[in-house]
C-alpha positions in Angstrom: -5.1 -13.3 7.5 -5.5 -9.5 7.3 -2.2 -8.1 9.6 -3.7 -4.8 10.7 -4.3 -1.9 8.4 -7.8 -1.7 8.7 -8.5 -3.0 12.3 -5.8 -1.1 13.6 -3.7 -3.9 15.1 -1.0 -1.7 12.7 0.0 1.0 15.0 0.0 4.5 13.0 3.6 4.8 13.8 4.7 1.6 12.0 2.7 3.2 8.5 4.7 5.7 6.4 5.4 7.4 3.3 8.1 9.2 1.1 5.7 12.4 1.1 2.1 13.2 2.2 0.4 15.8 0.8 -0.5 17.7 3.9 -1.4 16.5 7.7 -4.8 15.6 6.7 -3.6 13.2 3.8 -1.2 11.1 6.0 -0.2 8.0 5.9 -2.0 6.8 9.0 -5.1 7.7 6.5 -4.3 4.2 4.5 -5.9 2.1 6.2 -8.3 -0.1 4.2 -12.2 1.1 3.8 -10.9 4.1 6.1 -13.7 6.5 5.5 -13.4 10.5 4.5 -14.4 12.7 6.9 -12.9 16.4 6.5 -14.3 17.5 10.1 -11.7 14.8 11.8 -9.0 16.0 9.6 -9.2 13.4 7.6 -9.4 13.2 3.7 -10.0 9.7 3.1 -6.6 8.4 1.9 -2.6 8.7 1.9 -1.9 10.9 -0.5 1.6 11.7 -2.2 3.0 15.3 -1.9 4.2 15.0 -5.8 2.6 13.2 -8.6 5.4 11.4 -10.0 6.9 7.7 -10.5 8.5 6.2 -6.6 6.6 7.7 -4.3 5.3 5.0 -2.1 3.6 4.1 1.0 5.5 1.7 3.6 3.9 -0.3 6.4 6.6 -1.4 9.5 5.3 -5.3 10.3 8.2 -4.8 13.5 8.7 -8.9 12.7 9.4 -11.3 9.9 6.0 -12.1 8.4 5.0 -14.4 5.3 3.4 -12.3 3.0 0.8 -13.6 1.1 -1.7 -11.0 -0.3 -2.3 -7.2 -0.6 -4.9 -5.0 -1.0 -5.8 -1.6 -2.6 -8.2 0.8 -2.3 -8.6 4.8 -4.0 -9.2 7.6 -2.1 -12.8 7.6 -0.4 -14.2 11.1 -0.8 -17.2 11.4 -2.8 -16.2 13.3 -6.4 -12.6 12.7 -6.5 -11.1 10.2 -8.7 -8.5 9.8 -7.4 -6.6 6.5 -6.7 -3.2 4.2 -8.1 -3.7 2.2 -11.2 0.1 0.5 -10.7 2.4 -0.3 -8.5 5.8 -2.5 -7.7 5.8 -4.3 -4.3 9.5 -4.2 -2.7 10.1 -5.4 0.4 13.0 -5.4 3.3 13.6 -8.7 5.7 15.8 -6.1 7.6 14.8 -2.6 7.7 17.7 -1.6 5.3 18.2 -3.9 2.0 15.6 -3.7 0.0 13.9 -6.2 -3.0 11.5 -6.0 -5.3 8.6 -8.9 -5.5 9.0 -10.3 -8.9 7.9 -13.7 -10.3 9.0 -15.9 -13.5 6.3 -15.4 -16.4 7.3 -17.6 -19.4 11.3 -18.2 -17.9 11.6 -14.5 -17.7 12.5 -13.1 -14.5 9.8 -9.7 -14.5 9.5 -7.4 -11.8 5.3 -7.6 -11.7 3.6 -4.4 -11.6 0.5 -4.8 -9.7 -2.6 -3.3 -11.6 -4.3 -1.2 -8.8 -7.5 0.2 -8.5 -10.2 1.8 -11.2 -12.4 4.2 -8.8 -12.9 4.9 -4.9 -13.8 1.9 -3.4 -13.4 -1.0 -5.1 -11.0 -3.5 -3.0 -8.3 -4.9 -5.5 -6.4 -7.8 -3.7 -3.1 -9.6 -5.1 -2.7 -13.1 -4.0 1.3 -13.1 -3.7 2.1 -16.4 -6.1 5.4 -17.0 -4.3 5.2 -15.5 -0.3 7.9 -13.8 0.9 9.6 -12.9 4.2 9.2 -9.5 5.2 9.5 -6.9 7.9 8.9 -3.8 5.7 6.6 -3.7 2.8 6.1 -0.6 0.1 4.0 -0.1 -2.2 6.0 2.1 -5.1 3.4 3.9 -7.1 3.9 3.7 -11.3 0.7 5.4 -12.6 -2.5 6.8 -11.1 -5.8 8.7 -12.0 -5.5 12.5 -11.1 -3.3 12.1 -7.8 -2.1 9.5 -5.8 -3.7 8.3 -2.9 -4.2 4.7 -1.3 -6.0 3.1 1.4 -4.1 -0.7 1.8 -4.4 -4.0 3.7 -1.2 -6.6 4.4 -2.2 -10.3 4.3 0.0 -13.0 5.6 0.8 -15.1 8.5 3.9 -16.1 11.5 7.2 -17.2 10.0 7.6 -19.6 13.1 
């Protein structure tokens, strides 16, 4: 099931990013169907300091987890279109090493760009084809509409 973005069992100290574009686009702001609301600071989203290819968003799991889906969302405010329309899933099983979630499509070994969302709200979930053991996961941005910004949710289960 769902390990915690949206329901908060993720603290906001495990959720991270390699920018953010001010306090009130944070990472703690990616939880799934978190909702804008400018009067608590918040702008409805992560969102990336810089526009450009590699910045991502990193959620802390603290154990060794299956992971078995993810989940995307755009930014929630209403007007902006703003959101990530690709991104490479890497992964670390100890904090420091890092992979990249790839999968065989017709015997060749492709790193798989996830197709991420087309406006605010819409959920678009990845069913992972092959799980994989992680503590860390990132989501590496490739392309996006206007700026980057991402709400996510972490499926998978115990690796005991």
């Amino acid at each position: 099931g769902a390990l915690g973005m949206e329901n908060g069992k993720i603290l906001e100290s495990q959720i991270s990013a390699s920018s953010a574009l001010a306090e009130d686009h944070s990472p703690k702001f990616a939880r799934l169907h978190n909702t804008f609301n400018p009067s608590a600071g918040n702008y409805g989203s992560w969102g990336a300091k810089t526009n450009q290819i590699g910045e991502y968003l990193q959620i802390n799991l603290l154990v060794l987890k299956y992971i078995t889906k993810v989940a995307t969302q755009g930014k929630n405010e209403v007007g902006g279109s703003q959101w990530v329309t690709r991104y490479r899933l890497d992964y670390s099983q100890d904090g420091t090493n890092w992979l990249v979630y790839k999968v065989y499509t017709y015997n060749i070994f492709t790193y798989t760009l996830k197709s991420g969302n087309i406006d605010r709200n819409s959920v678009v979930t990845h069913v992972i084809q092959d799980p994989f053991k992680a503590v860390m996961v990132r989501f590496v941005v490739q392309e996006w509409s206007v700026h980057i910004c991402m709400r996510v949710e972490v499926y998978g289960c115990s690796t005991q």
